[in-house]
C-alpha positions in Angstrom: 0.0 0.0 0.0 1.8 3.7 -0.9 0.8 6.4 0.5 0.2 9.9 -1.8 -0.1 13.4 0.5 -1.7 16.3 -0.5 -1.8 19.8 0.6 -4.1 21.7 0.1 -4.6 25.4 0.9 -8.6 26.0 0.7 -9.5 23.4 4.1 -13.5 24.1 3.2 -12.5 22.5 -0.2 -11.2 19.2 1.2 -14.3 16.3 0.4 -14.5 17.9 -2.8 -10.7 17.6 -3.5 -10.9 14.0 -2.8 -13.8 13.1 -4.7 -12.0 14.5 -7.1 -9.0 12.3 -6.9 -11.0 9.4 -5.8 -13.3 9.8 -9.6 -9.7 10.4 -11.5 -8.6 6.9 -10.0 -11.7 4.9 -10.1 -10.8 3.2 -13.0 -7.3 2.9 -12.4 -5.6 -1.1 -11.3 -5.1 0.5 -7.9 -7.6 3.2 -7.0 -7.4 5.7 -4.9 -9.3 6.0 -1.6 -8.5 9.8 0.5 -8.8 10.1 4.0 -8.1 12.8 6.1 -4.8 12.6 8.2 -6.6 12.5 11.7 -8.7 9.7 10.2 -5.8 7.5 9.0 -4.6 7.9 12.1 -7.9 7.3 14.5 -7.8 4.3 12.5 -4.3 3.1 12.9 -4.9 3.4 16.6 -8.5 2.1 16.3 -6.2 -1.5 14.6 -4.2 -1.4 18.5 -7.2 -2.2 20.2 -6.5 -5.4 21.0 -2.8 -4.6 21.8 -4.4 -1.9 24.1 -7.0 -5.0 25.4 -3.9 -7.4 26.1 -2.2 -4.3 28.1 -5.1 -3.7 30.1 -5.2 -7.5 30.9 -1.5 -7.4 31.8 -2.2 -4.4 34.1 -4.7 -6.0 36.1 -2.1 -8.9 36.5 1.1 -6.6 37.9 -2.0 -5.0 40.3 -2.6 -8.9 41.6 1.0 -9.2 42.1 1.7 -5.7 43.5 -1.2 -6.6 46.1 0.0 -9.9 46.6 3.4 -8.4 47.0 2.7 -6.0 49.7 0.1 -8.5 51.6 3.5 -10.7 52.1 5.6 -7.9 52.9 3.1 -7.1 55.7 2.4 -10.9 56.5 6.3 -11.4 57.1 6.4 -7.7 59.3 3.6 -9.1 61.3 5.4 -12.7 61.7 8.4 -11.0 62.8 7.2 -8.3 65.2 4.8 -11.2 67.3 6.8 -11.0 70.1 6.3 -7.2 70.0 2.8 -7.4 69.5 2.5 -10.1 72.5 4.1 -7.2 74.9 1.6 -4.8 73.6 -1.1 -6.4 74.2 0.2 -7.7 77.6 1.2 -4.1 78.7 -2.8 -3.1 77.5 -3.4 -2.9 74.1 -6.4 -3.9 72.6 -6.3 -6.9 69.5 -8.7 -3.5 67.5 -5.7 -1.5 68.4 -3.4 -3.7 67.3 -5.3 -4.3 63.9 -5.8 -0.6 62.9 -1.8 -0.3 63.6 -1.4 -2.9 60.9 -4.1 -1.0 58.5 -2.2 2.0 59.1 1.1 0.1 58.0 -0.6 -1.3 54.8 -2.2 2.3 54.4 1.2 4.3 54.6 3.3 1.0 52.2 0.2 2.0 49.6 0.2 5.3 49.8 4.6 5.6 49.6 4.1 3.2 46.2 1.3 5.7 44.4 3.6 8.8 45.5 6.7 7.4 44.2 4.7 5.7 40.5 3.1 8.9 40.3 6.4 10.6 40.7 8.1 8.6 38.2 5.4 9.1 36.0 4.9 12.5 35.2 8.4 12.7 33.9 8.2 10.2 31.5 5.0 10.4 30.0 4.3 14.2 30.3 7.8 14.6 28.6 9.6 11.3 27.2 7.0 9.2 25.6 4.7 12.3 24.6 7.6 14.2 22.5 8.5 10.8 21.5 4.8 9.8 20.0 4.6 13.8 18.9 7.3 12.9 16.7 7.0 9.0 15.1 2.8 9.8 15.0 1.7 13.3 15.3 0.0 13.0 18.6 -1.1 15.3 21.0 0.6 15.8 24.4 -0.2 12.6 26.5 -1.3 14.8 29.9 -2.2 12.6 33.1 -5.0 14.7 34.9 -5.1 15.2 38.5 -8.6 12.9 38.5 -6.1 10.4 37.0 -3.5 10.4 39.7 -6.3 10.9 42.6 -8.0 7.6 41.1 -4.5 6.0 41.1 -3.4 6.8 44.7 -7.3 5.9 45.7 -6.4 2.6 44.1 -3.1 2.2 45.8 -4.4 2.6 49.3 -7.6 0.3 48.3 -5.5 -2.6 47.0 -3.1 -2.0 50.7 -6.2 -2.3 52.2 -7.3 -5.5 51.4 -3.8 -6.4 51.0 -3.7 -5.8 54.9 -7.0 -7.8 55.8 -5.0 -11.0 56.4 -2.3 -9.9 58.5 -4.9 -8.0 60.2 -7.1 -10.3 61.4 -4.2 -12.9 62.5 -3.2 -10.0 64.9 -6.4 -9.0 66.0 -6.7 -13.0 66.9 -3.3 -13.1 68.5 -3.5 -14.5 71.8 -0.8 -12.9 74.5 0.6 -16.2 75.8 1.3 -17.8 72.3 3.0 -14.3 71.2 5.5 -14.2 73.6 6.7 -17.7 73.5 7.9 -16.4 69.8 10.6 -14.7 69.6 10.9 -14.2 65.5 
């Protein structure tokens, strides 16, 4: 397939112009068949759906793991500091008390993991990758709005959230006797 550009200096004039060209063509081996440039290129990206599908797919995936990731992180912390939580419950704290201080963990791991994505992020899409498509494809600047990040830091501290329910609830059932018998 070849590709033939036009310019033309009278924009009103443009579906005209390519009927035109199109009727010239018609009976030609290869005819012609004139699109706009924003059209061609709606359609070239309209073609990546299903790269943009599979990327979508793989996103949820490195969420799964990320979650997965952090509940172990916080299931190993909690393993490791039973002793700890043993002498805080025997010196008075309540298992609730105990719990939320775990949420609050999984809360503050989320939130330092959308603060540094979103940090890493601005740079290289507001200014790497959108020059970078500007120039291969003629695209507009790629701009990640501030409902954007809000919904991704929202997400970050959901996902520690439920990350955290596990290690939660096995302190919260932590008996005082069997906690400080551990010691790691």
């Amino acid at each position: 397939m070849d590709w033939i550009a036009i310019e033309i200096f009278e924009p009103n004039q443009a579906g005209h112009m390519a009927q035109a060209i199109d009727a010239h063509f018609d009976a030609a081996p290869n005819p012609t068949s004139s699109i706009q440039d924003r059209v061609r290129i709606q359609a070239e990206i309209g073609s990546f759906s299903a790269i943009l599908s599979a990327l979508d797919i793989v996103s949820y995936l490195v969420l799964a793991v990320v979650m997965s990731i952090i509940g172990n992180t916080l299931a190993m912390n909690v393993r490791e500091r039973t002793h700890e939580y043993g002498v805080m419950r025997a010196i008075g704290f309540g298992s609730r008390q105990l719990g939320l201080l775990v949420l609050a963990e999984g809360t503050l791991l989320g939130l330092l993991g959308a603060a540094i994505g979103l940090a890493l992020s601005y740079p290289l899409f507001e200014r790497v990758l959108s020059h970078a498509l500007r120039d291969a494809m003629d695209f507009g600047p790629i701009v990640i709005h501030r409902r954007v990040a809000l919904l991704a830091v929202a997400l970050c501290i959901g996902l520690s959230v439920l990350a955290a329910a596990v290690p939660m609830y096995r302190v919260s059932q932590l008996r005082v006797t069997d906690a400080l018998r551990r010691l790691g």
